[in-house]
Every structure is written in structure tokens, then in C-alpha cells.
N, C-alpha and C positions, 0 to 999 in steps of 0.2 A: 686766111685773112691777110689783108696788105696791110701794111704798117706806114703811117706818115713818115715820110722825110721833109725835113727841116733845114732851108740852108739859109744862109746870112753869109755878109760879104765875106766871113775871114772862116766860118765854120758850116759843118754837115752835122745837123743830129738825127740819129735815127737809131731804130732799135736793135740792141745789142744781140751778137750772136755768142754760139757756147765757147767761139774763136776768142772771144772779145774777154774770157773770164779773167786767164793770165796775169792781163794789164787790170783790169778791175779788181781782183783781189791783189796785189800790188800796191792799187791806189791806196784800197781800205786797209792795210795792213800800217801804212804812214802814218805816224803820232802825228803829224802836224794836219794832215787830213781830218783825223778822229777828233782833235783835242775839241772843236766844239759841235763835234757831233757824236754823241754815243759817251766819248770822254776814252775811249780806249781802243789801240788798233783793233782790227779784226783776224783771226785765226781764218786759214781757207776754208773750215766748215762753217764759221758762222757769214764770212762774205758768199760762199755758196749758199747759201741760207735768203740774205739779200737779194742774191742775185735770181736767184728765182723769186720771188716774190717782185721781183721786175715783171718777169716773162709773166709772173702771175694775174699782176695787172693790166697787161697787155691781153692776156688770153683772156681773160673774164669782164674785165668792164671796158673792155678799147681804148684804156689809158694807162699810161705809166710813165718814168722814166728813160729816155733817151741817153745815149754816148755822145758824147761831145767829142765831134773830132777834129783838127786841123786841117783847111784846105790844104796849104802845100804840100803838108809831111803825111798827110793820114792818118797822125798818130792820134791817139785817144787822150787826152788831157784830161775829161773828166765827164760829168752827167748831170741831169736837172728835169724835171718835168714835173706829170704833178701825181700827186697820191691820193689814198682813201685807205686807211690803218686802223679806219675806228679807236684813235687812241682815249684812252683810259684820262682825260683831261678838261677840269674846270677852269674857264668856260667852254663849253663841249661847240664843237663845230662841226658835227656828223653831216657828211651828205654836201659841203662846203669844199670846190675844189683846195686841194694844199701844194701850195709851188714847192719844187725846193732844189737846190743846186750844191753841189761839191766839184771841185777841179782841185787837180794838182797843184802843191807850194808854184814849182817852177812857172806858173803859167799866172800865178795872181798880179793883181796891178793892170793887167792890161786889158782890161772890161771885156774880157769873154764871156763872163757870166752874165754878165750886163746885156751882152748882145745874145746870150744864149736866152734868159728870162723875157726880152723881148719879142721873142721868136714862139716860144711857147705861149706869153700870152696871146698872141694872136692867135694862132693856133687853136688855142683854148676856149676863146669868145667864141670862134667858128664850131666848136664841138658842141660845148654848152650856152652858148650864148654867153649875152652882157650879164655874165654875173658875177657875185661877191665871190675873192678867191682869199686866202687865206697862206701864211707861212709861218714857222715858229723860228728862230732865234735864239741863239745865247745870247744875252745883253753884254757881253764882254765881246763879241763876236763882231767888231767893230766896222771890218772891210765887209761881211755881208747884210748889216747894218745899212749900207750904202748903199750896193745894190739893189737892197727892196726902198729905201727912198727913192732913186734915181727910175726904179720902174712903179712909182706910184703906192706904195704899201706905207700905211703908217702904223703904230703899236697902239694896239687901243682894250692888251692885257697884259700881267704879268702873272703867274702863275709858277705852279711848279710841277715837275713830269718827270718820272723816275727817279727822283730825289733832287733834281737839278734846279734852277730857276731859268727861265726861259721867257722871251718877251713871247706875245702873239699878236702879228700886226695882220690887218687885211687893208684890202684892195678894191676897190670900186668902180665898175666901166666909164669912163669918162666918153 
């Protein structure tokens, strides 16, 4: 199978290799990465865990999460793409693409994610077409609060998932 790559003016994403674990359980292991996602670092078997369930998505439905990397350095900063997890959550939005993005503390502020979420959506319209996509949220989670304003996504639930409260905002083709 060939796997889309993804470029934009300052980034490459595309899909990660077993090279690429390293730095990705690294990422996931960062309190400040996890604090609103999960709520706790990741041990390397449970980011190996993740991490195939990347590869997972990529092998079985022709989607998943990409690495976000740096033009000039190469380096991997972070990931974003979209999922299908079947989660366990009312109101349920099975079969509903789910964006979602994490990068590195070092790298926030300077709208990567902004310009990585732009990139997938297009991407995404092209796969599935103009349709409804979906993200979840910590509502405390203030800088990627932003992000999904800045790419169109409004909150139109609040619920709760794992014990946590969590907005859920969707997206519309414009």
C-alpha cells in the first residue's frame, strides 16, 4: 500500500515508520503532552500499544495518523490525523471522521498544528468527501480550543469519556 504524504509550507507528514517509535514514545511519555490527553504519560508498552494502532489504521481502513515533521531539521515534533476508535461515548458519532493532533510543549504557539489540521483536512474532503468531521477536546485544553476554531470546528457537546469531561465539537464543509 502507498501511504499519502502531506506537505505544507514549514511541515512533512506522512506515515510513521518502526524508526520513528523512539521519538514517539518520548513524546507520549511528556506530562505536559498527556495532561490533556489520556491525563497520564505513557509507559513504552502502552505508547507501543498506540503506536500500532496507528499502523492499525493505516492497514485496515486507509487512515490514520501521520508524524508531523520539520522541513529544515526532520525532526518529528508531533502527529495528527484522523481516527475511528468506536469510543464508548454519548452522543455517539460512529462512522464520523475524528481529527485529532498532539505536538510537542517545544513546538506550541507557532500554529503547526494549525497548519498540520489544514493539510489533513483537505486531504480528508479528498478521501471522504465534503463531510461532517468531528474532534474531542478537554475544555480546559485552551490552545487546541483554538486550533479547531481557527480550522472551522465549533462544540456543539459536552459529555464525559473515561471519567473526564470533554467538549465535542464538529466541522462542516464549507
Amino acid at each position: 500500500m502507498t501511504y499519502p504524504i502531506l506537505e505544507t509550507e514549514r511541515l512533512i507528514l506522512r506515515v510513521q515508520t518502526p524508526q520513528d517509535f523512539p521519538a514517539f514514545a518520548q513524546m507520549w511519555a511528556d506530562p505536559i503532552v498527556t495532561r490533556f490527553i489520556g491525563g497520564a504519560p505513557l509507559s513504552e508498552e502502552d505508547a507501543w500499544a498506540k503506536f500500532l494502532r496507528i499502523a492499525g489504521h493505516w492497514a485496515l481502513l486507509g487512515f490514520g495518523f501521520w508524524g508531523i515533521f520539520e522541513k529544515p531539521s526532520g525532526r518529528r515534533i508531533g502527529e495528527a490525523g484522523i481516527l475511528d476508535v468506536k469510543r464508548d461515548i454519548v452522543p455517539s458519532f460512529h462512522g464520523v471522521p475524528e481529527i485529532g493532533w498532539g505536538l510537542l510543549p517545544e513546538v506550541h504557539g507557532k500554529g503547526y498544528a494549525t497548519e498540520a489540521v489544514a493539510a489533513i483536512i483537505a486531504w480528508a474532503e479528498g478521501h471522504f468527501g465534503r463531510v461532517r468531521m468531528v474532534c474531542i477536546i478537554d475544555p480546559d485544553n485552551a490552545p487546541s480550543l483554538r486550533v479547531a476554531a481557527r480550522s472551522g470546528f465549533k462544540e456543539f457537546a459536552r459529555t464525559t469519556y473515561k471519567g473526564d469531561t470533554i467538549a465535542i465539537l464538529e466541522r462542516f464543509p464549507t
